[in-house]
C-alpha positions in Angstrom: 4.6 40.8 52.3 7.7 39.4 50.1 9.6 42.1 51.9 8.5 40.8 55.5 9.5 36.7 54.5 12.7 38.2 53.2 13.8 39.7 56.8 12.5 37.1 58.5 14.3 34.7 56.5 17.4 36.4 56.9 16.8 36.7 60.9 16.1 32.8 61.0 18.9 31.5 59.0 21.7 32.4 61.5 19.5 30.6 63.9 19.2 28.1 61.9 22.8 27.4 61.1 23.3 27.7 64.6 21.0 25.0 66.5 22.9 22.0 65.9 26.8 24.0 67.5 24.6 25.1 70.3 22.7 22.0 71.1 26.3 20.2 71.2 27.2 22.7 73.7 24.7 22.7 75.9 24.3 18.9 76.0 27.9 19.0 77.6 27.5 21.9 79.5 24.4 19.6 80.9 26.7 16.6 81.4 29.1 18.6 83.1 26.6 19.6 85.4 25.4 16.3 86.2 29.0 15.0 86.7 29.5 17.1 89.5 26.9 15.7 91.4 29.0 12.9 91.7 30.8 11.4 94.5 33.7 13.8 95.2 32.8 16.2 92.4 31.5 18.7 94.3 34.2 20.9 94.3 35.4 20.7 90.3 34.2 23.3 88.5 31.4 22.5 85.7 33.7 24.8 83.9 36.4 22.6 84.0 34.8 19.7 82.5 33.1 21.4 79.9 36.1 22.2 78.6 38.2 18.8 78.8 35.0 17.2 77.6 35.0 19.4 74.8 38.8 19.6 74.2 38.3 15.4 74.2 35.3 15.0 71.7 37.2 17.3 69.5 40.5 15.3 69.4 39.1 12.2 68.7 36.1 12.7 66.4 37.5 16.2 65.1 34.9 19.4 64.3 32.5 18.9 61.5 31.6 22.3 59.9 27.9 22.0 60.6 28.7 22.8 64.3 30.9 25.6 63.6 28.3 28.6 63.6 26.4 27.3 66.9 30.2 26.9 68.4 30.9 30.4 67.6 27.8 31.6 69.0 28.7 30.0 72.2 31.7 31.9 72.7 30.7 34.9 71.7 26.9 35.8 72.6 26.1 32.9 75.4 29.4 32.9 77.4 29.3 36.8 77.7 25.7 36.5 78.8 26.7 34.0 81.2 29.1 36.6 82.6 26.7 39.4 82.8 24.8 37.3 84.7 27.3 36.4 87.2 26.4 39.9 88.8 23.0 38.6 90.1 24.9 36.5 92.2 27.1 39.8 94.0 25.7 42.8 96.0 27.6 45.4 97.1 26.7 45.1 100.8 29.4 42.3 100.6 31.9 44.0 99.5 30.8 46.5 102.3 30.6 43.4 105.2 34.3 42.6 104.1 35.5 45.8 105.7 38.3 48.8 105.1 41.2 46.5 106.6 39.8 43.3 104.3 39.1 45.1 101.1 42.3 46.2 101.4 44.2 43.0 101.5 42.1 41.9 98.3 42.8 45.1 96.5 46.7 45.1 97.0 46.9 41.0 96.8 45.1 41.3 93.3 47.1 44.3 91.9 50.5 43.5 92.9 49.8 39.4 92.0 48.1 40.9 88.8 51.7 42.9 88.2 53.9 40.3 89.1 52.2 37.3 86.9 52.7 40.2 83.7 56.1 40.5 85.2 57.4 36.9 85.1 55.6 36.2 82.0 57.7 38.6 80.2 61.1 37.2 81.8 60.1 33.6 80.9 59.0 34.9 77.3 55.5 33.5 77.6 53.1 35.5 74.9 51.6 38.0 76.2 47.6 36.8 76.0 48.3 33.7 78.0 50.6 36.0 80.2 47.2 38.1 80.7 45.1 35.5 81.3 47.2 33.4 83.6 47.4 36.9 85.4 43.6 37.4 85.0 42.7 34.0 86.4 45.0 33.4 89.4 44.4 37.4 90.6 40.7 37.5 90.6 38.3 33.9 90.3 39.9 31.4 88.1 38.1 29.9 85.1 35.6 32.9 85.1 38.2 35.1 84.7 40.5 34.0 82.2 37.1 33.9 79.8 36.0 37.5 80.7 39.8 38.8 79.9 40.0 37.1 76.5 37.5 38.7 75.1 40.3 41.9 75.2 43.5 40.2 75.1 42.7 37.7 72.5 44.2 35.0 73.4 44.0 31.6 71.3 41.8 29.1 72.6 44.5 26.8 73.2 45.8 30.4 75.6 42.6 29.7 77.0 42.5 26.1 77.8 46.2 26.2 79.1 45.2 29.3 81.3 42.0 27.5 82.4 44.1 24.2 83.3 46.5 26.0 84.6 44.4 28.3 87.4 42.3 25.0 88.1 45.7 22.9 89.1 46.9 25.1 91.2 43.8 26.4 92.7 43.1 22.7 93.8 46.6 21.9 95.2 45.7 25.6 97.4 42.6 24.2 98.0 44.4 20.8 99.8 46.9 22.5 101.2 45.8 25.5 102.8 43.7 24.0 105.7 46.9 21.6 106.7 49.1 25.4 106.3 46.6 26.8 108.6 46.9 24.5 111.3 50.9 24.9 111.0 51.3 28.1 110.8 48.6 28.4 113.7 46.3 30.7 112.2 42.8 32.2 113.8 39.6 31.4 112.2 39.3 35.3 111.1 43.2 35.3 109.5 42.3 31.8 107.5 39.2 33.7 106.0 40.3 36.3 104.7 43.8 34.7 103.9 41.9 32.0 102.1 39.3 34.0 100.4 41.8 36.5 98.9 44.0 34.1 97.6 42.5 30.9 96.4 41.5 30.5 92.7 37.9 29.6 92.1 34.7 30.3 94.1 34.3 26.8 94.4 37.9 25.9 96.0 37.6 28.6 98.7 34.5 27.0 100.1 36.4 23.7 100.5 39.2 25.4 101.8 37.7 28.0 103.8 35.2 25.7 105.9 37.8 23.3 106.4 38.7 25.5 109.2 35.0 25.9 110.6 32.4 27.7 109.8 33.2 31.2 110.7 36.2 30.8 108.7 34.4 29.3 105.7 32.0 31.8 105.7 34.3 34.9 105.8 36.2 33.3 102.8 33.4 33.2 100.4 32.3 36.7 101.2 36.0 38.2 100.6 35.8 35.7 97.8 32.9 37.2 96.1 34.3 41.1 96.7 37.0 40.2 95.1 34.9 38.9 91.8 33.9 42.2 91.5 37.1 43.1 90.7 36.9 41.3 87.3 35.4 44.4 85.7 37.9 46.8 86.7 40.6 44.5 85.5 38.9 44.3 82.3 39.2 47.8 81.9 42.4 48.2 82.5 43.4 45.0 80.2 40.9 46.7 77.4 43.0 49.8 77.9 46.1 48.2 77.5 45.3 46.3 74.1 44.3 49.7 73.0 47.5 51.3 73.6 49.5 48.2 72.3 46.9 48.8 69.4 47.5 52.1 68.7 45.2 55.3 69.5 43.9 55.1 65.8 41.5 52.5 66.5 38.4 55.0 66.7 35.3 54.5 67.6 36.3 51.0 69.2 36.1 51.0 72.5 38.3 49.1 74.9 35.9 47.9 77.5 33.7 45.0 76.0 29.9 45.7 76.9 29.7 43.0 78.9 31.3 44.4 81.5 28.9 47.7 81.7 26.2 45.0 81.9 28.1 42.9 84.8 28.3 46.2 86.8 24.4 46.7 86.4 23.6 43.0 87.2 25.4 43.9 90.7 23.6 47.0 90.9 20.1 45.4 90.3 21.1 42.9 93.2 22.1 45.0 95.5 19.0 47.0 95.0 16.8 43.9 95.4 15.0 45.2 92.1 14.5 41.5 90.8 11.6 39.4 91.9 13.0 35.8 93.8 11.3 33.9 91.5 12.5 35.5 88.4 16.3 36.1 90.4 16.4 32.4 91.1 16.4 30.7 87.5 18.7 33.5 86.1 21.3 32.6 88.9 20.6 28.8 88.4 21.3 29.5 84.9 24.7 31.2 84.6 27.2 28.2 85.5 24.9 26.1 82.5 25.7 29.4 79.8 29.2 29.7 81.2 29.8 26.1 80.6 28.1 25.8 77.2 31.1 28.4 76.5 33.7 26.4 78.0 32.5 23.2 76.4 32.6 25.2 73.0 36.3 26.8 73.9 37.2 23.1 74.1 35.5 22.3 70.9 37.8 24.6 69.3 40.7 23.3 71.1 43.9 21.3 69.0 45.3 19.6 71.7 48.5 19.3 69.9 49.1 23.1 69.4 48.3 23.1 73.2 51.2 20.9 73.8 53.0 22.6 72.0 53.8 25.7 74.3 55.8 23.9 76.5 56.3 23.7 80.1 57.3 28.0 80.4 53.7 28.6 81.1 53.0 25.9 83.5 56.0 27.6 85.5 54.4 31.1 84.9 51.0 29.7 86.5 53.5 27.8 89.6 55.0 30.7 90.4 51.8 33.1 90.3 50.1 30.5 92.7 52.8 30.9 95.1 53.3 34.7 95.1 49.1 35.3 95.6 49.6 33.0 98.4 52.6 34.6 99.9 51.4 38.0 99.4 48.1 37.3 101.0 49.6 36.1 103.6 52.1 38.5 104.4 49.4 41.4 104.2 46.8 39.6 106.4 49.6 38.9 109.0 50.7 42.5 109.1 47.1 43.5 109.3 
């Protein structure tokens, strides 16, 4: 019996230790879910503002210890369940609907913008975890992104916050000026799509952008939008594998692929498979923006803005000139296409 209250005790005091972090999380990740049914929100990311309110609250009333554990346990456990649970909302009947001749404009967009961002980070002598993550977030779906590759290039979480602000800047100035770009350059419903799908930052931005230019159009860019989400894991691999070499092959048993992605992959499976009930499908979808903000709202928590500051403007450039390579290499492939 003494034995039993021992374990237990030991399970629950964690827990414990943790309830106060996470409740502070979650109550911003809720009011950055109830911000963006605002006026004019509708596009901004809850993400986003979980992590500026949490970068703000932290700044001016600094981070008592007593919130410490629960913050930690949002970055680590809840934000990787969030992502898992991001597969629920892919199938692989999209990726299928995007066809040969779209798949391959997202596939050679990502890899060679994923290349180049590495690339330039290196000439402008930006570290190399924000170089990964800027890369991360601008080749594949922004905010969700950058989170999912820092849990193998271990970045700072000021890497993270610039990366976040960073892919969200630019994202929205391609989210503005893509439909006017369209209508210049003359572009056909089907060409904006995919062009718009394959290029533009967040899930969130391509819907603004993409429907802009009608609905056939809008609706073509989320799909290539969401085929090219499933791309995260695969590039999570291949970052994994590159930490391990940088690393050194005597890391054993360690492997480089974090299990989150494994369970990502089988999220999109399920889906795809219809194996989940709607009404059980339904709240775990509803449910993934709220865990992925409680992360992002506990990444800013953790944030100093001054050591953010101080990393100077070589980054900013980094995410400038990524943003306009994606967008002229999307381009260029659509058009030849």
């Amino acid at each position: 019996m003494n034995e039993t209250r021992a374990i237990t005790a030991r399970t629950l005091d964690p827990l414990r230790a943790a309830l106060p972090g996470l409740a502070l999380a979650a109550v911003i990740a809720a009011a950055a879910m109830a911000f963006r049914a605002l006026p004019g929100m509708a596009t901004v990311s809850p993400l986003i503002l979980a992590i500026v309110i949490g970068i703000g609250l932290r700044n001016i009333f600094g981070l008592p210890a007593v919130l410490v554990p629960g913050i930690k346990a949002s970055l680590k456990r809840v934000l990787r369940a969030g992502i898992v649970l991001l597969g629920l909302q892919l199938t692989l009947g999209q990726v299928i609907a995007v066809g040969a001749p779209g798949l391959l404009v997202v596939v050679a967009t990502l890899a060679a913008t994923f290349v180049f961002t590495l690339w330039l980070g290196w000439m402008l002598g930006v570290d190399r975890p924000l170089t990964e993550l800027m890369a991360t977030g601008t080749s594949v779906c922004g905010a969700s992104a950058v989170i999912a590759a820092n849990t193998v290039s271990e970045g700072t979480d000021e890497d993270v916050a610039y990366a976040v602000a960073a892919v969200t800047v630019f994202g929205s100035i391609a989210m503005l000026t893509y439909p006017w770009l369209g209508e210049v350059l003359g572009l056909k419903p089907l060409v904006y799509g995919l062009w718009t799908g394959a290029t533009v930052h967040e899930v969130a931005q391509v819907v603004a952008a993409g429907f802009q230019a009608g609905t056939e159009a809008g609706e073509l860019s989320t799909i290539v939008k969401l085929s090219r989400v499933v791309l995260l894991a695969p590039v999570v691999i291949v970052l994994g594998l590159m930490a391990a070499r940088r690393h050194g092959a005597s890391k054993k048993g360690k492997a480089p692929t974090p299990w989150f992605v494994a369970g990502f992959l089988l999220m999109i499976g399920i889906n795809s498979a219809g194996l989940l009930p709607a009404q059980a499908h339904a709240p775990l979808v509803a449910a993934t923006p709220f865990l992925l903000a409680m992360g992002m709202a506990a990444m800013g928590l953790e944030t100093d803005v001054r050591r953010l500051a101080a990393k100077g403007l070589r980054p900013l450039a980094l995410g400038a000139g990524s943003a306009l390579f994606i967008a002229a290499a999307g381009l260029g492939l659509v058009s030849l296409l």
